[in-house]
N, C-alpha and C positions, 0 to 999 in steps of 0.2 A: 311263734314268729320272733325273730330276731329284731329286737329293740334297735329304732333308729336316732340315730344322736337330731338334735337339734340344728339346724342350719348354720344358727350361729351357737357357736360353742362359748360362755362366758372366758371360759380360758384359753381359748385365741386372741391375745393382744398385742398392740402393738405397744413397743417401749413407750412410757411414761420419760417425753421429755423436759429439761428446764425453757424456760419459753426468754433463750436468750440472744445475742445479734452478734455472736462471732462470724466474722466473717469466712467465709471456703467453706462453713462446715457442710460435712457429709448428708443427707438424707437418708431416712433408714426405711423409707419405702423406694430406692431406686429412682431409675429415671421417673419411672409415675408420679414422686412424689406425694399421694395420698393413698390412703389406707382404702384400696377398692374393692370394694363388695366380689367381681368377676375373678380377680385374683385368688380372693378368700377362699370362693369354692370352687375354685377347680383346683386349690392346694389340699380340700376336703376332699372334696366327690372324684378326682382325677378327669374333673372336663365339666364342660358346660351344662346350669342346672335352669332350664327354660320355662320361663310362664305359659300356662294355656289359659287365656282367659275364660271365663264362663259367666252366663248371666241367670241367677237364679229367682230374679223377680221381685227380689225385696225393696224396698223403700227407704223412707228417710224421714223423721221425726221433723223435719224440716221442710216438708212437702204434703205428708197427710193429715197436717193439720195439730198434729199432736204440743210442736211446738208454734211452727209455720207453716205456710202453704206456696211461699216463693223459691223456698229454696235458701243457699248462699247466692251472694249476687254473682261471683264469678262462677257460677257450676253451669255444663252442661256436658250431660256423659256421654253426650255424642261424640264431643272434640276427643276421646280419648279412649272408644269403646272399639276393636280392631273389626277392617272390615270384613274378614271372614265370619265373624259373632253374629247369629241369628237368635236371638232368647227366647225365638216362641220355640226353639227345638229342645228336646228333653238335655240335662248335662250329659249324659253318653253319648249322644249324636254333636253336640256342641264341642265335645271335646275331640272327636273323630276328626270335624273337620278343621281346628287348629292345629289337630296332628297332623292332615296331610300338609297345610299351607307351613307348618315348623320346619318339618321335617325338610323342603324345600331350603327352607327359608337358612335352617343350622343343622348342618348333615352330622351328624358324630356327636349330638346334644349326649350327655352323661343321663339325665335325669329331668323327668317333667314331672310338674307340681301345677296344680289347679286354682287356677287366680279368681275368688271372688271380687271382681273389682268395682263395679258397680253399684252406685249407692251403698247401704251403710248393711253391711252382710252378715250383721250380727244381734241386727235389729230384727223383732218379728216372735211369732209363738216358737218356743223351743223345740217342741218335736218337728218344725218343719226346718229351720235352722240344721236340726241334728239327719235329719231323712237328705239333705242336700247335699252335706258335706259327706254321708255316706256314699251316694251315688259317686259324686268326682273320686272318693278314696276306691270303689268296685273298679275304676276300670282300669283293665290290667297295666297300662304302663304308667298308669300319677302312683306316685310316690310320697305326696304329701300335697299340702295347701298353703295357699298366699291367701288371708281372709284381710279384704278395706273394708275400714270402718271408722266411727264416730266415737269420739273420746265417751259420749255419756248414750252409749248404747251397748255397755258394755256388763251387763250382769252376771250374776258371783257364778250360778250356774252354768251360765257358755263357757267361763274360764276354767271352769273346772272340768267341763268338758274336754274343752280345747286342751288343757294341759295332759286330762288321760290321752289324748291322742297323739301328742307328740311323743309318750312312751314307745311307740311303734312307728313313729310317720313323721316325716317334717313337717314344721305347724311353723308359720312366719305369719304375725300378728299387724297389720300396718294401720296406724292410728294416723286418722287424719287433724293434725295441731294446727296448721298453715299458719298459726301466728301465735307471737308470744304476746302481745300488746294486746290489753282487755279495750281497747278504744278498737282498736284497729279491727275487733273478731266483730265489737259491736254493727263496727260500720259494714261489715260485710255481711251480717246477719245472718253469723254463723251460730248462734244460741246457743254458745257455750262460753264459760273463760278459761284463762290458760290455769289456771290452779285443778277445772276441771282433768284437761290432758295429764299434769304432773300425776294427777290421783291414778288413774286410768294405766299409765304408765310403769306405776309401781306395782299396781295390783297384780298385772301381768307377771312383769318381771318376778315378781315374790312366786310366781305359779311355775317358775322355770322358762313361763316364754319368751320368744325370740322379738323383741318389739321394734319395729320399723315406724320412724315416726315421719310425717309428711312436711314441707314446712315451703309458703306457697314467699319469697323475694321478690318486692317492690309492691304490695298489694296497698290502696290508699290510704294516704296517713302514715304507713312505716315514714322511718329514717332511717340514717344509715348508720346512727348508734343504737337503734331501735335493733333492727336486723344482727349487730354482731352482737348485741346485750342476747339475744336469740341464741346465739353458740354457746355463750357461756351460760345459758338459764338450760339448755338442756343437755350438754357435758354433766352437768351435776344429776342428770337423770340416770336412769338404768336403762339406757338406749343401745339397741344393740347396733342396730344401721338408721341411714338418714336417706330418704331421699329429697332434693331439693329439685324446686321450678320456678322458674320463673314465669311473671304473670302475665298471661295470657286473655286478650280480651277474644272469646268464643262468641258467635253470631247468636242471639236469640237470650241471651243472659241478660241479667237486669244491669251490671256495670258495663257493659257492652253501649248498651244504650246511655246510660250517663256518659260515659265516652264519646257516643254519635253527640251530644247534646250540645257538650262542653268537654273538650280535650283536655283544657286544663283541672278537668275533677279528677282524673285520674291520668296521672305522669306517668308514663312506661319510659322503660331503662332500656338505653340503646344498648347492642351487643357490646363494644369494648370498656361499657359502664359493667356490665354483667360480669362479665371477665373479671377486672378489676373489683369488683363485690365480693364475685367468688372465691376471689384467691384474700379478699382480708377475712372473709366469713372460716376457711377451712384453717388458716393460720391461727383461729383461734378455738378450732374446735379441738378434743378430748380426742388424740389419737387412736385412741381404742373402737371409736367411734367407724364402723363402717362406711363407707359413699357407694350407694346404692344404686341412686341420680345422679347426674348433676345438672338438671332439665328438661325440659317436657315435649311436644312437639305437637301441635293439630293439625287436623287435615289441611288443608289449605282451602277448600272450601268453607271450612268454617270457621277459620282464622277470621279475627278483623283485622286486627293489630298484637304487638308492631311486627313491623315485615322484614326480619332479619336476613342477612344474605349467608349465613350459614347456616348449615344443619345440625341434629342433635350429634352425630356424632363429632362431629370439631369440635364440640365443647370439651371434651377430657384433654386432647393433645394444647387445647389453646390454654386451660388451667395450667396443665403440666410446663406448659413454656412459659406461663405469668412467672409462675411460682422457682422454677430455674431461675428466671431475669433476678428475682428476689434474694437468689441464693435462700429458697425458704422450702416449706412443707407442713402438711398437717400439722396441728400442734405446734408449730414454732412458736407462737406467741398464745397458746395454753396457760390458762393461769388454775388450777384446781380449784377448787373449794375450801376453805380452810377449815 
């Protein structure tokens, strides 16, 4: 079998610029202005590379009791699990019917990859980990894997797993970080800190993988020097793509309810604060740095808050015209690591 390069290739990047305020200058990502993930691959694959989610049952060190039994206070995988996904059905029928509603959905997709999205997909006995991810790679049109998961559920053997199989297959690794702030992970009881993610992140990356890190804007307690100290704390990572969200209060979560209780526990960001966030957060991210996201979206039944009047897809055209107003772009205001 003919060996499949990696999704993200380390030697695709974008120019390393000086992070300075002449004015007129040019941007070296175009009108987009930021270094976007859909760009990337279809400069790679020649066309669109589609997620089929799949749900394969696993859990969460955060729920079985291992670390906790609540969870994070903002999770619920309902807000984000699509609704053609039935999980009591085997992944070869799970994946059939994502392919019919895709298919629909993005006619001329280049390539489909099997999304473990769901709780933490790397957690769990290994031969059943390993029996999972074979089934999504059997059927005939995945081409590779998108596995979510949890910075410290991440052991030596899955990586070395997961690295023989990017020799033949796309393998995109997405590490859930949602915060740099070891106050901020505490209050969300997320039961890890962020020196956890950096470790997690490396280890991968040293394996050759392609590491997607998650990272959740405005969750309680941030600031907004908090949030862009965030860009430049994982620019100095081995991060290949970012996806960013913004926070989301989901029906049936535990901040959900501290929200119903007291509004002011938990401050959500109106859309042209978001905007404005987004465009100082990429201005100082690591060019080289993919954008994967730049947002999230739940159903609207399970939405509480807040109730924005645009959709996820406004959010790229509305950055891109922040960051014009700016005369700016990824990386503009980049400062490396010394």
């Amino acid at each position: 079998m003919t060996p499949v390069p990696a999704l993200v290739s380390p030697s695709v990047h974008a120019p390393v610029l000086d992070p300075v305020d002449e004015p007129h200058a040019v941007s070296p990502f175009g009108e987009r202005r930021y270094n976007a993930w859909n760009d990337h691959v279809k400069r790679r694959w020649g066309g669109r590379v589609q997620k089929v989610s799949v749900a394969a049952g696993f859990t969460c060190p955060n729920r079985d009791g291992t670390l906790g039994s609540g969870g994070c206070t903002f999770c619920n995988n309902a807000g984000f699990t699509p609704g053609y996904l039935d999980r009591r059905d085997p992944i070869g029928e799970q994946i059939d019917a994502g392919l019919r509603f895709l298919d629909r959905r993005y006619p001329g997709t280049a390539r489909f990859i099997a999304y473990f999205q769901t709780y933490s997909n790397t957690y769990g006995e290994f031969a059943r980990l390993r029996a999972s991810y074979e089934a999504a790679l059997a059927h005939p049109r995945i081409c590779g894997l998108a596995i979510g998961t949890r910075p410290d559920c991440l052991p030596d053997v899955v990586l070395d797993y997961l690295a023989e199989l990017a020799r033949e297959h796309i393998v995109e690794l997405e590490i859930g970080v949602e915060s740099c702030d070891d106050e901020v992970l505490r209050r969300i009881n997320r039961g890890h800190d962020f020196a956890c993610s950096e470790e997690a992140i490396r280890r991968a990356a040293a394996r050759g993988l392609g590491v997607t890190a998650h990272l959740i804007l405005g969750l309680p307690g941030e600031t907004r020097a908090g949030m862009l100290e965030a860009a430049r704390r994982l620019s100095a990572l081995p991060v290949a793509a970012l996806k960013l969200h913004q926070l989301q209060l989901v029906r049936g979560t535990a901040m959900a309810r501290d929200w119903e209780r007291d509004p002011a526990s938990v401050p959500l960001l109106a859309e042209d604060e978001y905007i404005a966030l987004l465009a100082d957060f990429v201005e100082r991210l690591a060019p080289t740095i993919l954008l994967q996201r730049l947002g999230s979206e739940v159903p609207p039944a399970l939405k509480l808050a807040p109730q924005w009047n645009i959709r996820l897809s406004e959010l790229a055209p509305r950055l891109s015209a922040e960051l014009a107003r700016r005369e700016s772009w990824q990386g503009r205001r980049y400062q490396p690591a010394s």
